[in-house]
Every structure is written in structure tokens, then in C-alpha cells.
N, C-alpha and C positions, 0 to 999 in steps of 0.2 A: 617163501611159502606163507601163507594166510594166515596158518594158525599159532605158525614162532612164532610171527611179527606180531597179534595177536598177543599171545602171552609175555613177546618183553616188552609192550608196551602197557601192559597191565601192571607190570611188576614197575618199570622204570616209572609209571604214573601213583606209584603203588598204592595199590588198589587191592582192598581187602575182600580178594574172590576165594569162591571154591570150583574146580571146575565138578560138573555134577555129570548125570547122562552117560550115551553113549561111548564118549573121549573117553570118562572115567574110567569104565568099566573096559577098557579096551586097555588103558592103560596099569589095570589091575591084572589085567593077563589074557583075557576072553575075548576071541577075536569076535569083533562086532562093527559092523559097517554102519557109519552115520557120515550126515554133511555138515549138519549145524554141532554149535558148539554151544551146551548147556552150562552155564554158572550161578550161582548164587553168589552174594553179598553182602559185608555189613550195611545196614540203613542208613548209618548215619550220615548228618549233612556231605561232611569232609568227605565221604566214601565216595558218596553219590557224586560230589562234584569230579574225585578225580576219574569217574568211570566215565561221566561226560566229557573231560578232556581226550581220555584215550580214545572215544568214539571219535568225534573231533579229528584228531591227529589221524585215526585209519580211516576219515570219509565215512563211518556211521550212520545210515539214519534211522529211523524207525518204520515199520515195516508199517504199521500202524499211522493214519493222517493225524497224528500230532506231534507237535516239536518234540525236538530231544529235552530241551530242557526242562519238560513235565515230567522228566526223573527227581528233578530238587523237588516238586509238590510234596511228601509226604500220604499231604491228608489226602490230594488227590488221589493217588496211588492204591491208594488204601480203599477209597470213593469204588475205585473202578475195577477193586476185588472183590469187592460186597455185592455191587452191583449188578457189575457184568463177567464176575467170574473171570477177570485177568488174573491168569497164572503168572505172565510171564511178558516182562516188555520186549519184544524183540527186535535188534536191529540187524540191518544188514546191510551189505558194500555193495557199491553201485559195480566194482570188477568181477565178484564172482556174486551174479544175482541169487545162483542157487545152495548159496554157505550164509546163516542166519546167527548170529550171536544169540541167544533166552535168555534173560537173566531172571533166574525165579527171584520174585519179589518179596514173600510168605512164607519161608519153606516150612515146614510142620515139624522139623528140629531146628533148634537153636542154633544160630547160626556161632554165638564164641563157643559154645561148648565143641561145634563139628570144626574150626579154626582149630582148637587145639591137638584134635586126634586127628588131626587130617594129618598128608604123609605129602611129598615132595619129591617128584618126580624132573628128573633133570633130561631134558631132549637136545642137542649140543651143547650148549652152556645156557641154556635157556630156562631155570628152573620153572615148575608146575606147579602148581596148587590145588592137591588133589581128596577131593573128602573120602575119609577113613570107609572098608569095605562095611563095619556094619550100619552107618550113617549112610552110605549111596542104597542101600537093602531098602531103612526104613524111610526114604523119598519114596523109593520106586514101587514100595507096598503103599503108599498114602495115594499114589496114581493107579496102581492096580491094571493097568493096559497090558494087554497080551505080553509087546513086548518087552515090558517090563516084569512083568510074571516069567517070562523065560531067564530074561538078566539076573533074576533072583536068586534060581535055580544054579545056575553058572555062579554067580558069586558066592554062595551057600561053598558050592565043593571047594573053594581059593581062598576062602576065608580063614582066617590064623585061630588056631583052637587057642 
């Protein structure tokens, strides 16, 4: 299935993700239908290189006409948030055209602060990397999209007083 192979090859490349979105919140309890798979990342070089490998290894490309490895740019990266308002590089497999990996580039929380309260979800023996429920809240309020105004709501009542 897509989305282990997906996550152990995240881990095996390891690769300092958080899964964001949809999964997330599915995986917090709320049942919520998505295809793609939302994550975030640390920036750094090493990061980027190994999330380029793992793309790599599952056939990756960018969904987007430029190479993958305009993930190492930095500045570019950063060029094409200013810019043109990329949220989010997204790749996707040439087997299942309509499953997209996003990897939000900028997320509006700190990405070691959300690492450390994130929480750890195990689907066979395949651990997750899952951002803590008031961190997945304050993305989804920074997006403000319906759906995400609903997710909110739903997370609000499963969140740990």
C-alpha cells in the first residue's frame, strides 16, 4: 500500500517529517476522507536531501514542470513563496496518478518546536510522525478553508484538556 511504503521509507531515509492534513487528523480519531498525503519538514540541507532520496526510491516527481532537485534550492524555494505563493511542493507517483505527497515548505509554526510535541502513531510496525492536535489546529486556522474550519471543530472536541 502507498502510504506504509511511503512512511517506512521516510523513516528508513529518515527524514525529519511531520505528517500534517487530512491523515493527521484521521489519525487523531475523525473520520475524514483524503488522497493526498500532507507533510511538513525540517529545511535543512541533510533534510532535504534525504526527502529527495525517498522520492527517488518511490518514483516521485513533481507535480509541478521542475526538477526534483529544486527541493536543495533554499533560496529558490523561498523565491517561489514570495512570489507565487507556493505553499507546498507537491509530488506525485506515476502508479496512483491521483495520491499527491505536499510538503508544506513554510509552515506558520515552528517546525522543532511541532517535532517535539508531535506524537507517534504505529500502523503495523510502521511508525508515523504525527503533529501534536494543537499544532495540526493552528496550520489549519492559518489556511482558514472550509475544510479545514470543519477539522477544527472536530479536533477542538478530541483534543487533551
Amino acid at each position: 500500500m502507498f502510504y506504509i511504503d511511503l512512511f517506512a521509507a521516510l523513516n528508513r531515509n529518515k527524514v525529519d517529517y511531520l505528517l500534517i492534513g487530512g491523515l493527521a487528523v484521521s489519525l487523531h480519531g475523525i473520520e475524514r476522507a483524503t488522497m493526498d498525503v500532507d507533510i511538513t519538514i525540517a529545511m535543512n540541507p541533510e533534510n532535504r536531501a534525504a526527502l529527495i532520496a525517498t522520492a527517488k526510491e518511490l518514483h516521485l516527481t513533481p507535480v509541478l514542470p521542475v526538477s526534483l532537485e529544486s527541493l536543495n534550492d533554499l533560496e529558490l524555494l523561498r523565491k517561489w513563496h514570495q512570489e507565487r505563493n507556493l505553499e507546498a511542493f507537491a509530488l506525485r507517483t506515476p502508479a496512483l496518478a491521483s495520491v499527491t505527497m505536499d510538503v508544506l515548505l513554510f509552515p506558520p509554526v515552528e517546525f522543532s518546536g511541532m517535532l517535539q510535541r508531535a506524537v507517534t502513531f504505529e500502523v503495523g510496525s510502521t511508525p508515523i510522525h504525527v503533529v501534536a492536535i494543537d499544532d495540526l489546529i493552528a496550520l489549519k486556522q492559518a489556511v482558514g478553508r472550509p475544510i479545514d474550519l470543519s477539522d477544527i471543530e472536530h479536533l477542538q472536541r478530541v483534543r487533551p484538556l
